[in-house]
Every structure is written in C-alpha cells, then in structure tokens.
N, CA, C, O and CB atoms as a CASP TS submission, in Angstrom:
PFRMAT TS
TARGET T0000
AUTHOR 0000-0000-0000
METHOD Language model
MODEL 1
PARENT N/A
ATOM      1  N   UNK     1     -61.826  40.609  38.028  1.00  0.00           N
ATOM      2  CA  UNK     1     -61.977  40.001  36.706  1.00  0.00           C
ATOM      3  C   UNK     1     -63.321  39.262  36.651  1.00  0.00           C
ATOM      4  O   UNK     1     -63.622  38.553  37.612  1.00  0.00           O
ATOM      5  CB  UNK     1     -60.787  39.025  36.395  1.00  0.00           C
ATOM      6  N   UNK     2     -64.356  39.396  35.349  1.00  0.00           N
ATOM      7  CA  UNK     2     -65.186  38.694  35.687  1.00  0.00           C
ATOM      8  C   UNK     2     -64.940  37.809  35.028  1.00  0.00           C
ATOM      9  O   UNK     2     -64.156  37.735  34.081  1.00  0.00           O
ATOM     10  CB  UNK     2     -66.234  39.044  35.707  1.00  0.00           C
ATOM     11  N   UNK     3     -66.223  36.338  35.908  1.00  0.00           N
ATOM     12  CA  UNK     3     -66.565  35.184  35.646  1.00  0.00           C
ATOM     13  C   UNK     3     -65.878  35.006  33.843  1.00  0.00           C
ATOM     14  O   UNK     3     -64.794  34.711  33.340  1.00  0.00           O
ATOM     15  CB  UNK     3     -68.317  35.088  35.975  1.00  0.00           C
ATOM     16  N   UNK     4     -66.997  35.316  33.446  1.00  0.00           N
ATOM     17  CA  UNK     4     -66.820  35.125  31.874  1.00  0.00           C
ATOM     18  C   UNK     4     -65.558  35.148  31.650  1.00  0.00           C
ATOM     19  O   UNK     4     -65.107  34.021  31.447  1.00  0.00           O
ATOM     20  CB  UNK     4     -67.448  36.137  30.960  1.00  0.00           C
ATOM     21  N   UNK     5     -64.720  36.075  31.599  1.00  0.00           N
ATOM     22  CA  UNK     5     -63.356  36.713  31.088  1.00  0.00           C
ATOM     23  C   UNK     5     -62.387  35.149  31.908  1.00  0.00           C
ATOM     24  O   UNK     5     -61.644  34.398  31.276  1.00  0.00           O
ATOM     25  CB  UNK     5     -62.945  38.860  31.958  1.00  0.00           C
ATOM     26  N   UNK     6     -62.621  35.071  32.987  1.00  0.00           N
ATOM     27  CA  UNK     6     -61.767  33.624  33.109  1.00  0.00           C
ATOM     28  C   UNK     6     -62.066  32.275  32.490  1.00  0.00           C
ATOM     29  O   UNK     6     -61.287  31.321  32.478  1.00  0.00           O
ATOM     30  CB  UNK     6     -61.739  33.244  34.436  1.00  0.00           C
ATOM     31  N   UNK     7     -63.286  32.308  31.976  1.00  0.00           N
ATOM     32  CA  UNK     7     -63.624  31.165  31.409  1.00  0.00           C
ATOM     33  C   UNK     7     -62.694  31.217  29.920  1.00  0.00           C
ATOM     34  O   UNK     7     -61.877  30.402  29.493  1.00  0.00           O
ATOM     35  CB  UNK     7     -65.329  31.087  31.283  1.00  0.00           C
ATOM     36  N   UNK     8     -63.094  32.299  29.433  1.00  0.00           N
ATOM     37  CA  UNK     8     -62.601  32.602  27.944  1.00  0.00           C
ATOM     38  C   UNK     8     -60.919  32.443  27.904  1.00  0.00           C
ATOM     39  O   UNK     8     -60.288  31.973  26.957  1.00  0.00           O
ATOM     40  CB  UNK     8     -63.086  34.309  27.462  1.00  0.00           C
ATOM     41  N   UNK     9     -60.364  32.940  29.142  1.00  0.00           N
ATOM     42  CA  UNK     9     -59.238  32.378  29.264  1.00  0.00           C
ATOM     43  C   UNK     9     -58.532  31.608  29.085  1.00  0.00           C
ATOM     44  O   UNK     9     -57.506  31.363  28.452  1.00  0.00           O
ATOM     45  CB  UNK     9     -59.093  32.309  29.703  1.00  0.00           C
ATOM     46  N   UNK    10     -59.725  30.883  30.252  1.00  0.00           N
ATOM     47  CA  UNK    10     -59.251  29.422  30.396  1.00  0.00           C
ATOM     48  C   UNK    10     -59.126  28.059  28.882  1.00  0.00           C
ATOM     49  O   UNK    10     -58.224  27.273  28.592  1.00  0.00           O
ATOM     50  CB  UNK    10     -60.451  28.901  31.566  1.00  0.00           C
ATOM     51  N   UNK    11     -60.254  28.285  28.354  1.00  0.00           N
ATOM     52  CA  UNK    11     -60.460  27.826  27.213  1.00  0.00           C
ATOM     53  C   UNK    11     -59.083  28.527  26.268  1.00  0.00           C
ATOM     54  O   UNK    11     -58.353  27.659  25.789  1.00  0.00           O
ATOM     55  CB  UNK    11     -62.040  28.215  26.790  1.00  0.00           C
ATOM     56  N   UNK    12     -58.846  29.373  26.094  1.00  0.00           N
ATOM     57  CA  UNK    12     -57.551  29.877  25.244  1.00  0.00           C
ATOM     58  C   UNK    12     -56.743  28.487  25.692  1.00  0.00           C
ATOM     59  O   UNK    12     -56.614  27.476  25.003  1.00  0.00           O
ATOM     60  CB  UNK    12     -56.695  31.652  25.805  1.00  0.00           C
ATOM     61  N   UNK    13     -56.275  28.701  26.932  1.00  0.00           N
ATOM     62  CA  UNK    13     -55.050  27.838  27.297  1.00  0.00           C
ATOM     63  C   UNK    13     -55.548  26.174  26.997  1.00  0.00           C
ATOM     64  O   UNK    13     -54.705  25.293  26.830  1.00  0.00           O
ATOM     65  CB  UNK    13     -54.589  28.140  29.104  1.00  0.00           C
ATOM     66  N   UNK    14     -57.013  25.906  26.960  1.00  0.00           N
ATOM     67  CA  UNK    14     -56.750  24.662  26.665  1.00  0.00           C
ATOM     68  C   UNK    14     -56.553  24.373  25.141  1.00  0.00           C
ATOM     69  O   UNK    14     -56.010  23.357  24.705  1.00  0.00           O
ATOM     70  CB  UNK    14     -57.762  23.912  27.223  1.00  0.00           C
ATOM     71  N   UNK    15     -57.205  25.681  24.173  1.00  0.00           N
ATOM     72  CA  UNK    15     -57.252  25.673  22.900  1.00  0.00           C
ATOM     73  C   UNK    15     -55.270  25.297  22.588  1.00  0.00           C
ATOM     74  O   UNK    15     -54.695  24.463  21.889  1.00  0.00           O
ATOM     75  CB  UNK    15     -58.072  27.350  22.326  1.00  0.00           C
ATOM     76  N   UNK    16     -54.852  26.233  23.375  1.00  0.00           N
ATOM     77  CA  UNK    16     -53.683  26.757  22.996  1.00  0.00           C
ATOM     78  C   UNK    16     -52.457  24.765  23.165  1.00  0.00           C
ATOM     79  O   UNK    16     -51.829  24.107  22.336  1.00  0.00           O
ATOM     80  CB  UNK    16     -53.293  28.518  24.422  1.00  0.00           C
ATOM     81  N   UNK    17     -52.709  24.613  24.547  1.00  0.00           N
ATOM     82  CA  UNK    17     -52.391  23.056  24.651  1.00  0.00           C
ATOM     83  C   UNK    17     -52.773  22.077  23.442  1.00  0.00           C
ATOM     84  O   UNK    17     -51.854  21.428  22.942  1.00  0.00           O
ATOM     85  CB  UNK    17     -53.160  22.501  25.892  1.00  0.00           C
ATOM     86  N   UNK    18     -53.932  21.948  22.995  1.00  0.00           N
ATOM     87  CA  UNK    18     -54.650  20.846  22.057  1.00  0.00           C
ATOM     88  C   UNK    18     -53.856  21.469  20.770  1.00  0.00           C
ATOM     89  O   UNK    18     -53.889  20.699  19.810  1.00  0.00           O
ATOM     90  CB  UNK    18     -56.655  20.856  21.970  1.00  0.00           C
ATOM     91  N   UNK    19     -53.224  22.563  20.559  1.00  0.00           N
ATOM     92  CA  UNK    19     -52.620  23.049  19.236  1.00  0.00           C
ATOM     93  C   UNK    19     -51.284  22.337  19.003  1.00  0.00           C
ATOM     94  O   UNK    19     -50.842  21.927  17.929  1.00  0.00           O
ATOM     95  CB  UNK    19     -52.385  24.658  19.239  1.00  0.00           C
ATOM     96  N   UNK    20     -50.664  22.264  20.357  1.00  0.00           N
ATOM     97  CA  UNK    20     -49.524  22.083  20.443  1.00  0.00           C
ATOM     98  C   UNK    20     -49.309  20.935  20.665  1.00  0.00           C
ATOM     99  O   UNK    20     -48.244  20.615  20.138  1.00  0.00           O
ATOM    100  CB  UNK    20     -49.027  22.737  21.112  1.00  0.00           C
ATOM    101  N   UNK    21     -49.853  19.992  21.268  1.00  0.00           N
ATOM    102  CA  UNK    21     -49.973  18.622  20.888  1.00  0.00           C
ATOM    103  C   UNK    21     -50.757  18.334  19.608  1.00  0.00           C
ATOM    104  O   UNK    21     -50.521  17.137  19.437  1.00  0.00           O
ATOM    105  CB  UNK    21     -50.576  17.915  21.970  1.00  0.00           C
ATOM    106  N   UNK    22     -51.375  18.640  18.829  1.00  0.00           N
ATOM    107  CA  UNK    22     -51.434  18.227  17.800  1.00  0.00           C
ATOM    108  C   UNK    22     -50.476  18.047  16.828  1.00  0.00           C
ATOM    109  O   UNK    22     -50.204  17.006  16.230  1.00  0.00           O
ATOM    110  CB  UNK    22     -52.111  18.697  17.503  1.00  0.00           C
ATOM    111  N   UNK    23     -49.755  19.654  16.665  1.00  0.00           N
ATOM    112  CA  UNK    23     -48.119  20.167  16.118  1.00  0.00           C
ATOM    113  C   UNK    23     -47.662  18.801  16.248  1.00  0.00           C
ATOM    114  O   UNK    23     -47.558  18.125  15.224  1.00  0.00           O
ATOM    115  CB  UNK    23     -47.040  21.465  17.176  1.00  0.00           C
ATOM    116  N   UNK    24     -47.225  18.051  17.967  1.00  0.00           N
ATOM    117  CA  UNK    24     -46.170  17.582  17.829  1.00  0.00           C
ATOM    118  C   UNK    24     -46.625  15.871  17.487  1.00  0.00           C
ATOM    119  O   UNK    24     -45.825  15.056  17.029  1.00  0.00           O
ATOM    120  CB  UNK    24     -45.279  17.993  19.111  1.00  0.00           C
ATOM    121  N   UNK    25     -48.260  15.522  17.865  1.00  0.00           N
ATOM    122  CA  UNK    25     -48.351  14.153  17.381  1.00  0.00           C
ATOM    123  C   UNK    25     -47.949  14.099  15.334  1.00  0.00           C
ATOM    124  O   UNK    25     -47.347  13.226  14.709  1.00  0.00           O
ATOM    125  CB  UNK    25     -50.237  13.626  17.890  1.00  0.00           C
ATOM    126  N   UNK    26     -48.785  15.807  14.666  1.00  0.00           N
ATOM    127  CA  UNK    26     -48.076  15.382  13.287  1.00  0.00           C
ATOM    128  C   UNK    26     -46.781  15.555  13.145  1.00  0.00           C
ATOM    129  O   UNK    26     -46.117  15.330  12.133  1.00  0.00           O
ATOM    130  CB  UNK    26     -48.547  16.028  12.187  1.00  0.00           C
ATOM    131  N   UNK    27     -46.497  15.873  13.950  1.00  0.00           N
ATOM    132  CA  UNK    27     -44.673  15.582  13.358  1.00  0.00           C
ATOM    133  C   UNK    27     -44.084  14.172  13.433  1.00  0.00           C
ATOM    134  O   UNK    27     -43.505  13.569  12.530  1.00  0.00           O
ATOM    135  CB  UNK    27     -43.456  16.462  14.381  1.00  0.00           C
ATOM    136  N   UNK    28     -44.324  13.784  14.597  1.00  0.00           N
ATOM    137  CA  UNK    28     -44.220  12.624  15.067  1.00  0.00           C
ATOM    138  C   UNK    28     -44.554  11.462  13.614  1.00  0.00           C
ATOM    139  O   UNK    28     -43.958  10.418  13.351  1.00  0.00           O
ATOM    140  CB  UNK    28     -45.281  12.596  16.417  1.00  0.00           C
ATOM    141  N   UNK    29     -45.673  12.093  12.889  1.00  0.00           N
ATOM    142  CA  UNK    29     -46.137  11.087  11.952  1.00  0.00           C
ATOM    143  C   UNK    29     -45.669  11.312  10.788  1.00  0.00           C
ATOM    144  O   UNK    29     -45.575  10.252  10.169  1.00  0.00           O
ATOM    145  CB  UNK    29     -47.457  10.965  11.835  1.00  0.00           C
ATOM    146  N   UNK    30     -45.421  11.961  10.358  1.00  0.00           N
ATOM    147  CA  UNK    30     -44.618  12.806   9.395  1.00  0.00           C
ATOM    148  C   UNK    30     -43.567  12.493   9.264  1.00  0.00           C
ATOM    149  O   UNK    30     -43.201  12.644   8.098  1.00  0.00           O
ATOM    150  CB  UNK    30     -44.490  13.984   9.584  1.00  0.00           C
ATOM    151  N   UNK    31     -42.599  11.980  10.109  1.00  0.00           N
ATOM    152  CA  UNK    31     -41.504  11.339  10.264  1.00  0.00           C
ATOM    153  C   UNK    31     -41.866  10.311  10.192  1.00  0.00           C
ATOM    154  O   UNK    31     -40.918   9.717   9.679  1.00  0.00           O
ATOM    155  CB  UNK    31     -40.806  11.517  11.182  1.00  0.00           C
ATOM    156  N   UNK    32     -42.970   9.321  10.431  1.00  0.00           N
ATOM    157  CA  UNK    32     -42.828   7.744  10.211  1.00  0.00           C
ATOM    158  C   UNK    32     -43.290   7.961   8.470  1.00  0.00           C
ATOM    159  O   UNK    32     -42.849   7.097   7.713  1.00  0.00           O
ATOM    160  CB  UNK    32     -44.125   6.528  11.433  1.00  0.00           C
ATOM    161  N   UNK    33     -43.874   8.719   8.050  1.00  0.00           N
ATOM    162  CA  UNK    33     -43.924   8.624   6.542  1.00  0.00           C
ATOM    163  C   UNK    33     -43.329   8.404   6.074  1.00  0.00           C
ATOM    164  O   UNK    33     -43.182   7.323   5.504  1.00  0.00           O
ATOM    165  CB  UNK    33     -44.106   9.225   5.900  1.00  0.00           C
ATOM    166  N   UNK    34     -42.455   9.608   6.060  1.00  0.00           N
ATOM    167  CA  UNK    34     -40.977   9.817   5.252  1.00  0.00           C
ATOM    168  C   UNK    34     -40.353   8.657   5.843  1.00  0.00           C
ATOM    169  O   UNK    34     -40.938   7.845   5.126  1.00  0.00           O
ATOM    170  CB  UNK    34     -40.001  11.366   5.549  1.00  0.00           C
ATOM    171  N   UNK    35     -39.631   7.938   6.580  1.00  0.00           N
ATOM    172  CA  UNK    35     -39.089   6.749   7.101  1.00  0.00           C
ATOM    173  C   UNK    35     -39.632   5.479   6.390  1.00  0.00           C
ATOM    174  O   UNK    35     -38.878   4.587   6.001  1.00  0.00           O
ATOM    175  CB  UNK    35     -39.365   6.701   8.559  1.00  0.00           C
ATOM    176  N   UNK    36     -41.354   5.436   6.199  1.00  0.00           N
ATOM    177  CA  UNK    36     -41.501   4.086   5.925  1.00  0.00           C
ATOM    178  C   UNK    36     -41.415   4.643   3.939  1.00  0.00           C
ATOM    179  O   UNK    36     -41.607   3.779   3.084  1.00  0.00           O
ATOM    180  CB  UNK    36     -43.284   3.201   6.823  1.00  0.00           C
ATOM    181  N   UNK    37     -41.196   5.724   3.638  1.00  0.00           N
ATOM    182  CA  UNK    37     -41.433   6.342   2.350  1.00  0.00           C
ATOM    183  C   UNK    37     -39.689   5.911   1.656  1.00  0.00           C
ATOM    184  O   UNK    37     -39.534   5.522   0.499  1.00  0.00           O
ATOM    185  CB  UNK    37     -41.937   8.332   2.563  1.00  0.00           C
ATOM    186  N   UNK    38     -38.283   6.133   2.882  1.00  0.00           N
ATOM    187  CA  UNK    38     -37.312   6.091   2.216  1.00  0.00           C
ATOM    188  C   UNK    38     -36.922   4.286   1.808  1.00  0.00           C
ATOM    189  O   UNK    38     -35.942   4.007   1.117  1.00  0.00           O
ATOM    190  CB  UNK    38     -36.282   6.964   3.069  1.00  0.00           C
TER
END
C-alpha cells in the first residue's frame, strides 16, 4: 500500500471521528434547548 493511500486513510478515520462527535456534542445541545425552551 502506498505512503499516500495510508495517509488519505488515515485522515478519513479522523474526518470520520470529528463527524461523530460533533453528531453527538449537537444533540447533546439540542436537548438543553428544548429543556430550557419547555
């Protein structure tokens, strides 16, 4: 496998992490909305 092709990889998986914590910090907030909203 070359160099490159693991880098590009690698970056997927961190892209792919930073997606998914983002997902769950807005949910997280999204729920204090609606909460401080009811």
């Amino acid at each position: 496998m070359p160099e490159n092709q693991i880098q590009v990889l690698n970056k997927h998986k961190v892209n792919i992490k930073l997606t998914q914590d983002y997902h769950k910090i807005n949910t997280k907030l999204t729920d204090k909305l609606q909460s401080i909203k009811n």
